[in-house]
C-alpha positions as a Markdown table, in Angstrom:
| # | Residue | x | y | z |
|---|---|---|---|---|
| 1 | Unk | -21.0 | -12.9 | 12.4 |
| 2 | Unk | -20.1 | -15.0 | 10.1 |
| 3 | Unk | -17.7 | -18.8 | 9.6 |
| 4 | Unk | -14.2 | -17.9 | 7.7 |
| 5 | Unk | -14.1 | -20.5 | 4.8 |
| 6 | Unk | -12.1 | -22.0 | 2.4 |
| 7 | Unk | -13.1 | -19.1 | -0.1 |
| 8 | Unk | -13.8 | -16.3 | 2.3 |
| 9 | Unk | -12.3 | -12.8 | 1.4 |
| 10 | Unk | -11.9 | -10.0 | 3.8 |
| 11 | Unk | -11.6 | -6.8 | 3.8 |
| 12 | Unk | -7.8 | -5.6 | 2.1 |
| 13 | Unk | -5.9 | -2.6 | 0.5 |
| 14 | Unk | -5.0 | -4.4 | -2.4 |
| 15 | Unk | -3.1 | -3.1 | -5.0 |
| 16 | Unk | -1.4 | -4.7 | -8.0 |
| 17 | Unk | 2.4 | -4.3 | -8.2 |
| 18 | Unk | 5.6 | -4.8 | -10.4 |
| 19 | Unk | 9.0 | -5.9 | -8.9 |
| 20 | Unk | 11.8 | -5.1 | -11.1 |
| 21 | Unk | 14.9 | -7.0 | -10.8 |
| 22 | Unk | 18.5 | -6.4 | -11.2 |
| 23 | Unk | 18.9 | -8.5 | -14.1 |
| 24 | Unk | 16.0 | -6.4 | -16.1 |
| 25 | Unk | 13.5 | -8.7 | -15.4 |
| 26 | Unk | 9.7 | -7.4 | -14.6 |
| 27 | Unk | 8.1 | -9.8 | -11.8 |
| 28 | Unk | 3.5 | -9.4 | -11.3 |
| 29 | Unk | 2.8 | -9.4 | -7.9 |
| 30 | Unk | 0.3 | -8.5 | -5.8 |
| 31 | Unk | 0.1 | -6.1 | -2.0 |
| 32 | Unk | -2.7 | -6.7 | 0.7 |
| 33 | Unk | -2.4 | -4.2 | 3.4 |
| 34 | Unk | -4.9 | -4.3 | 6.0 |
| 35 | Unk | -7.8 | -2.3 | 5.4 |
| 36 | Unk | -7.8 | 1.1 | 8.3 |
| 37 | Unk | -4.2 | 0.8 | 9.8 |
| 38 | Unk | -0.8 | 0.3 | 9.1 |
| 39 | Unk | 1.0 | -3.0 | 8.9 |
| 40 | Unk | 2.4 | -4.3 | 12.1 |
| 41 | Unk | 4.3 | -6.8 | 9.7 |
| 42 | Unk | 5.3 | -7.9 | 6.1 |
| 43 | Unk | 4.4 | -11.3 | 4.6 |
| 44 | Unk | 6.7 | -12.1 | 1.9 |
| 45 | Unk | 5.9 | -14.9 | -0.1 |
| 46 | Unk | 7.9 | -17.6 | -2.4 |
| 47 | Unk | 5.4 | -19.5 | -3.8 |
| 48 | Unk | 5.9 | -23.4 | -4.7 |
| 49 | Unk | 7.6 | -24.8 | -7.7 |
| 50 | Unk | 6.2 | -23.3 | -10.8 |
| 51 | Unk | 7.1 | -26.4 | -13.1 |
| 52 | Unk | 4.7 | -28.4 | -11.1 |
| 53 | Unk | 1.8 | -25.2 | -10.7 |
| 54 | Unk | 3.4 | -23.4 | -7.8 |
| 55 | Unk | 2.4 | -19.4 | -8.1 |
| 56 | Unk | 1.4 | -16.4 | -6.3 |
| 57 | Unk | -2.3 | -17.8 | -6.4 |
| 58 | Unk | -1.3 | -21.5 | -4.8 |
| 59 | Unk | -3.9 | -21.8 | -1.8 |
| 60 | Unk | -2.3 | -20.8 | 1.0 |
| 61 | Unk | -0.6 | -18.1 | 0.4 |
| 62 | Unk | -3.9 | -17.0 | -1.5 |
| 63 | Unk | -5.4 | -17.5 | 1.6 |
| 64 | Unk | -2.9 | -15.4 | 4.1 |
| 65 | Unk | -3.7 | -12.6 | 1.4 |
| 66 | Unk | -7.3 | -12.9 | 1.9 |
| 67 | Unk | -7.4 | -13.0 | 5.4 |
| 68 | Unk | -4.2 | -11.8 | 7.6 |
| 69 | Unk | -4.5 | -8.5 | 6.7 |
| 70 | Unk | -7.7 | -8.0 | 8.2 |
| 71 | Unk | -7.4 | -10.6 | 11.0 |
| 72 | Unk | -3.5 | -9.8 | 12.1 |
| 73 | Unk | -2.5 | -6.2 | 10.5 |
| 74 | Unk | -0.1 | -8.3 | 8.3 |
| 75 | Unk | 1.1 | -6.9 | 4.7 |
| 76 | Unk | 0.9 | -9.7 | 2.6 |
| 77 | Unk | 3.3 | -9.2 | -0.4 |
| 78 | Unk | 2.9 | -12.3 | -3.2 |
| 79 | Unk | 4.7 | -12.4 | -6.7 |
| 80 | Unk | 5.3 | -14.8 | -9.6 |
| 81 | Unk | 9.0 | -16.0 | -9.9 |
| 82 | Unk | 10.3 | -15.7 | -13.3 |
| 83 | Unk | 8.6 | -17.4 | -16.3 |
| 84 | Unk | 5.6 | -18.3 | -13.8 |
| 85 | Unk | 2.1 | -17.6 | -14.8 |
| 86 | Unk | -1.0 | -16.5 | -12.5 |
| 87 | Unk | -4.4 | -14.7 | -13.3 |
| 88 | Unk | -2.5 | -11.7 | -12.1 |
| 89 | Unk | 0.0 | -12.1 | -15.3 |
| 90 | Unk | 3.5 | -13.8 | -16.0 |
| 91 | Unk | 6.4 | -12.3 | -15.0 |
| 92 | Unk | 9.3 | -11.9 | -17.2 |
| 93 | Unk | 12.0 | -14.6 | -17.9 |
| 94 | Unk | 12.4 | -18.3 | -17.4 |
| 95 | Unk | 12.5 | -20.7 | -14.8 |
| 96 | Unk | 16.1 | -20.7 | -13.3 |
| 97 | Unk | 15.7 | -23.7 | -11.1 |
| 98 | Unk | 16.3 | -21.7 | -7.7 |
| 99 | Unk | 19.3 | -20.3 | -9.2 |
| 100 | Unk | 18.6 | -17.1 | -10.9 |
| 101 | Unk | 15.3 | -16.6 | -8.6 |
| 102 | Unk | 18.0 | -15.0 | -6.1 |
| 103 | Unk | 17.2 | -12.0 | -8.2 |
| 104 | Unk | 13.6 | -12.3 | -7.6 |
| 105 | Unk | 13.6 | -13.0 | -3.7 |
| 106 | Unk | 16.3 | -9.8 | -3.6 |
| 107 | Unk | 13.8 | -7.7 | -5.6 |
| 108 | Unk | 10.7 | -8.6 | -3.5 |
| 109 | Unk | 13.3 | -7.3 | -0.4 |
| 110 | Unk | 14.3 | -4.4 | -2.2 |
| 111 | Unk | 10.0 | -3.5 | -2.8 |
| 112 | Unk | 9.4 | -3.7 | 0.7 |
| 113 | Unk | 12.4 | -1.4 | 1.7 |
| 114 | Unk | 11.2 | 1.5 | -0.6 |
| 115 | Unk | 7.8 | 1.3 | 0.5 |
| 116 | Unk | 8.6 | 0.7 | 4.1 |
| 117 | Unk | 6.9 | -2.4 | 5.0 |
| 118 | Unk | 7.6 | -2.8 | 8.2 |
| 119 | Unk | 9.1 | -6.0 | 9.7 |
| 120 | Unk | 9.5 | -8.6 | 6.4 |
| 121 | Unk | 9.7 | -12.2 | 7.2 |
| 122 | Unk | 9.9 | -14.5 | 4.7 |
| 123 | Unk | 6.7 | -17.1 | 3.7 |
| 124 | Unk | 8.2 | -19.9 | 1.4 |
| 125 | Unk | 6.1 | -23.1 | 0.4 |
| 126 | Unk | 8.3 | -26.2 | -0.5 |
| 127 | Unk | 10.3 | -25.2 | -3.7 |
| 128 | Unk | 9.8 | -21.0 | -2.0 |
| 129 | Unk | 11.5 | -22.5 | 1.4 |
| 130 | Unk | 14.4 | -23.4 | -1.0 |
| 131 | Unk | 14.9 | -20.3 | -2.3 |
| 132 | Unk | 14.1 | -18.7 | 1.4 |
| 133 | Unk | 17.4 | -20.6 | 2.8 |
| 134 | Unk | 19.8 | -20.0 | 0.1 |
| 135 | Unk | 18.6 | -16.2 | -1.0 |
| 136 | Unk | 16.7 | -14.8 | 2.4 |
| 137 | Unk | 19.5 | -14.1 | 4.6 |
| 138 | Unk | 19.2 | -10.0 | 3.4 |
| 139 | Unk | 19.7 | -7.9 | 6.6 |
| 140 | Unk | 16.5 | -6.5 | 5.9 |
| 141 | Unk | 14.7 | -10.2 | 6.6 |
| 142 | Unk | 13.2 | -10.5 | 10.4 |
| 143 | Unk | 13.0 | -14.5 | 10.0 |
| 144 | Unk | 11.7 | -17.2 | 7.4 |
| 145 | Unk | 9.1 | -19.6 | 7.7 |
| 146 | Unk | 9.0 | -23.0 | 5.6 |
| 147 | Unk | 6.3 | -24.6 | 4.9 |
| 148 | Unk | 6.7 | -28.4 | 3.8 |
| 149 | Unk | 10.5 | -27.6 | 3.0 |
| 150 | Unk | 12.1 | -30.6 | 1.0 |
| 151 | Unk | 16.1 | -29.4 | 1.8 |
| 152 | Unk | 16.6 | -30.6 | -1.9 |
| 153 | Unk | 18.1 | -27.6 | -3.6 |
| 154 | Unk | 18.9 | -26.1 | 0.0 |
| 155 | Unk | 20.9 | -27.9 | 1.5 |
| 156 | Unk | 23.4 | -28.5 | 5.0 |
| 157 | Unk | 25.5 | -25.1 | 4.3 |
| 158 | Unk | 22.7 | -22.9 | 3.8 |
| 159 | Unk | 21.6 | -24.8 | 6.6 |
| 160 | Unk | 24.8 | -23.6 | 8.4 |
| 161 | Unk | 24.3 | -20.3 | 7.1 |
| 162 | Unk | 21.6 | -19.5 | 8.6 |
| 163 | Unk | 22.4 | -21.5 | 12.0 |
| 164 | Unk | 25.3 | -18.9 | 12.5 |
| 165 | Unk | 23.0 | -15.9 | 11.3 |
| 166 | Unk | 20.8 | -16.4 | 14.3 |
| 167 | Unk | 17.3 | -15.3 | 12.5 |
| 168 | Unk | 14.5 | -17.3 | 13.4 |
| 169 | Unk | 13.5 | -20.2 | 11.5 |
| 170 | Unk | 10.0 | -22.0 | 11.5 |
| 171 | Unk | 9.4 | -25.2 | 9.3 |
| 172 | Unk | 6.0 | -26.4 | 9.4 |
| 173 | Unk | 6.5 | -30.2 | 8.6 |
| 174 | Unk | 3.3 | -32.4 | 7.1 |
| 175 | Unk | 3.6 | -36.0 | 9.3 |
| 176 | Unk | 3.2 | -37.4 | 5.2 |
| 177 | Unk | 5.0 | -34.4 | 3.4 |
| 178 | Unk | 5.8 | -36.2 | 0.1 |
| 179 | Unk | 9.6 | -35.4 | 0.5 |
| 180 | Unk | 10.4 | -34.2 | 4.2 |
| 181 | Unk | 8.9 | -35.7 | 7.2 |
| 182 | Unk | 8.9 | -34.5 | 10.9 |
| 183 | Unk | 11.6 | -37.0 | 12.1 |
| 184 | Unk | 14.0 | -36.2 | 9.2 |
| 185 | Unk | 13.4 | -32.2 | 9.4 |
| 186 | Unk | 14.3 | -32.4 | 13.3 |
| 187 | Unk | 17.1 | -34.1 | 12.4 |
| 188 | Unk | 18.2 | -31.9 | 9.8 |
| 189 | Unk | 17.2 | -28.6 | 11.2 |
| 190 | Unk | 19.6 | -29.4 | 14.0 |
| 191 | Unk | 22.2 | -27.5 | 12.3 |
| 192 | Unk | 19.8 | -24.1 | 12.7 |
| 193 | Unk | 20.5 | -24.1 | 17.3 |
| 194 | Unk | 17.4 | -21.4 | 17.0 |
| 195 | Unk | 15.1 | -23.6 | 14.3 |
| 196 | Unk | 11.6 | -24.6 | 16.1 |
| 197 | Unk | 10.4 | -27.9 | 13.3 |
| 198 | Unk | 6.8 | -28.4 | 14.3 |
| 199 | Unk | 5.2 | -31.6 | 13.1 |
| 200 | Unk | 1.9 | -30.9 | 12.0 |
| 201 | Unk | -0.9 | -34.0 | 12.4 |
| 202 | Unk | -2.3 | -35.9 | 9.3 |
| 203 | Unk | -0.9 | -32.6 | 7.1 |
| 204 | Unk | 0.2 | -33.6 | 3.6 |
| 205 | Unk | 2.7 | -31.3 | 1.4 |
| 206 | Unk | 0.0 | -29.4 | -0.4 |
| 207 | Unk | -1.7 | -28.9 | 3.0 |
| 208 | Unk | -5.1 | -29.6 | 1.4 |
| 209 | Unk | -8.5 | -28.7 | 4.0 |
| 210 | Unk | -9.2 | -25.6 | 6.0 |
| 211 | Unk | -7.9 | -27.0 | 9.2 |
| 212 | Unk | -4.5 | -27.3 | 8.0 |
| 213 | Unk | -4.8 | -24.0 | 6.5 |
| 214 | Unk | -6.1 | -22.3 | 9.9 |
| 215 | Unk | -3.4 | -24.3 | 11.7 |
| 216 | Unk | -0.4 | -23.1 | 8.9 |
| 217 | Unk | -2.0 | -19.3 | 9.6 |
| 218 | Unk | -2.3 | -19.6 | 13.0 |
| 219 | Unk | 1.8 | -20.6 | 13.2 |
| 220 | Unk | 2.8 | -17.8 | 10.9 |
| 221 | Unk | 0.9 | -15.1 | 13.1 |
| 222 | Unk | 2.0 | -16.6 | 16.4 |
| 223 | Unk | 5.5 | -15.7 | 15.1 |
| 224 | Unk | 5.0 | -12.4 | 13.0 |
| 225 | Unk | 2.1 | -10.7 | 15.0 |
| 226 | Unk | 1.8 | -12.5 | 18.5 |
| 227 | Unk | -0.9 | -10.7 | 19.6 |
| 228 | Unk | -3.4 | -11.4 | 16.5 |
| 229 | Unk | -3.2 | -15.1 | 17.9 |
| 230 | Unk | -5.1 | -17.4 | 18.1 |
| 231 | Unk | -7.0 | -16.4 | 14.7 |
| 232 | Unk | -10.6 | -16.0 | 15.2 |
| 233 | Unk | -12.7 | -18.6 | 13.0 |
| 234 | Unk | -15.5 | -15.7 | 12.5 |
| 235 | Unk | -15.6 | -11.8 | 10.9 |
| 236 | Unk | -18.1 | -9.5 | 11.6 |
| 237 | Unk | -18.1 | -7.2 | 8.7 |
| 238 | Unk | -17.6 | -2.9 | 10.3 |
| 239 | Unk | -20.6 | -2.7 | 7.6 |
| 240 | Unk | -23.5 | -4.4 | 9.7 |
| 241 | Unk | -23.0 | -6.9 | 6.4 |
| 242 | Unk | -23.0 | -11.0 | 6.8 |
């Protein structure tokens, strides 16, 4: 057996993919799809704020790529907003400021529907947990989970919005997030009845060091795929290989 790290990468499906949107825009993305089953679940993720280096590639949701599928059954779907730049490519158009992105959530929704992904729940990182609240509520969505959401460009009626929906929401709050702490997001979450806010411990924003990352994974699973939980911290590899 051996440790899951900060750069391990287990076994996936992957395949590269193209979401088109419905104002003629061509979004790179990537699909992980565990490697000898079906998907119990759908990741779908909104990656942080691409002015400041947010993409498809920003750690963790690199890292629920790289392991969930294997570890939990999960699909793990990950794109590039518009005008945002990986190693997988740039997708088409410019940054609309959480605005015009509704386009790009919808046609990451729209992907998973005509491939039947089972289950999709929304993954949104800070500037993604923006446009999760005011673009996610698609009939399609299980639930969304926010990590280190700032409830800047979202803000009390999306709030609202999704406190009459009824969906779940999870908001994974750093205890010295850079622009929400735990206190605050209880406080403003109250308007979502059904919103669990957990504070995480000595977390920052960019949730920096494997043990927030297993923590962050081990939340998301506990909610998607419940019985994947808790994450083991070692893989055998089916091959005999270390």
């Amino acid at each position: 057996m051996a440790e899951i790290r900060a750069a391990t990468v287990l076994p996936a499906r992957r395949e590269e993919i193209t979401l088109h949107t419905s104002d003629g825009l061509e979004l790179v993305g990537e699909l992980a799809l565990p490697p000898d089953r079906p998907p119990v679940a759908t990741l779908v993720c909104l990656h942080p704020l691409p002015t400041a280096e947010g993409m498809m590639d920003s750690h963790v949701l690199r890292k629920a790529s790289f392991r969930l599928p294997a570890l939990a059954g999960i699909a793990v779907l990950r794109f590039n907003t518009r005008g945002t730049t990986s190693a997988r490519g740039t997708s088409q158009g410019e940054f609309g400021d959480g605005e015009t992105e509704r386009f790009d959530v919808a046609a990451a929704l729209e992907y998973t529907e005509y491939h039947d992904l089972p289950r999709p729940w929304l993954l949104g990182w800070s500037f993604g947990t923006e446009l999760a609240l005011k673009w996610g509520r698609d009939p399609l969505v299980e639930g969304a989970i926010l990590l280190s959401p700032p409830l800047k460009r979202a803000g009390d009626a999306d709030l609202d919005a999704w406190g009459a929906d009824g969906r779940p929401v999870v908001a994974l709050v750093p205890e010295f997030d850079d622009y929400l702490r735990p206190a605050e997001a209880r406080e403003r979450f109250k308007r979502v009845p059904q919103a669990e806010v957990v504070g995480v411990d000595n977390a920052k924003h960019l949730w920096v060091g494997e043990p927030y990352v297993r923590i962050v994974l081990n939340e998301i699973v506990k909610r998607v795929a419940p019985a994947a939980c808790p994450l083991p911290t070692e893989w055998t590899d089916p091959n005999g290989n270390d």
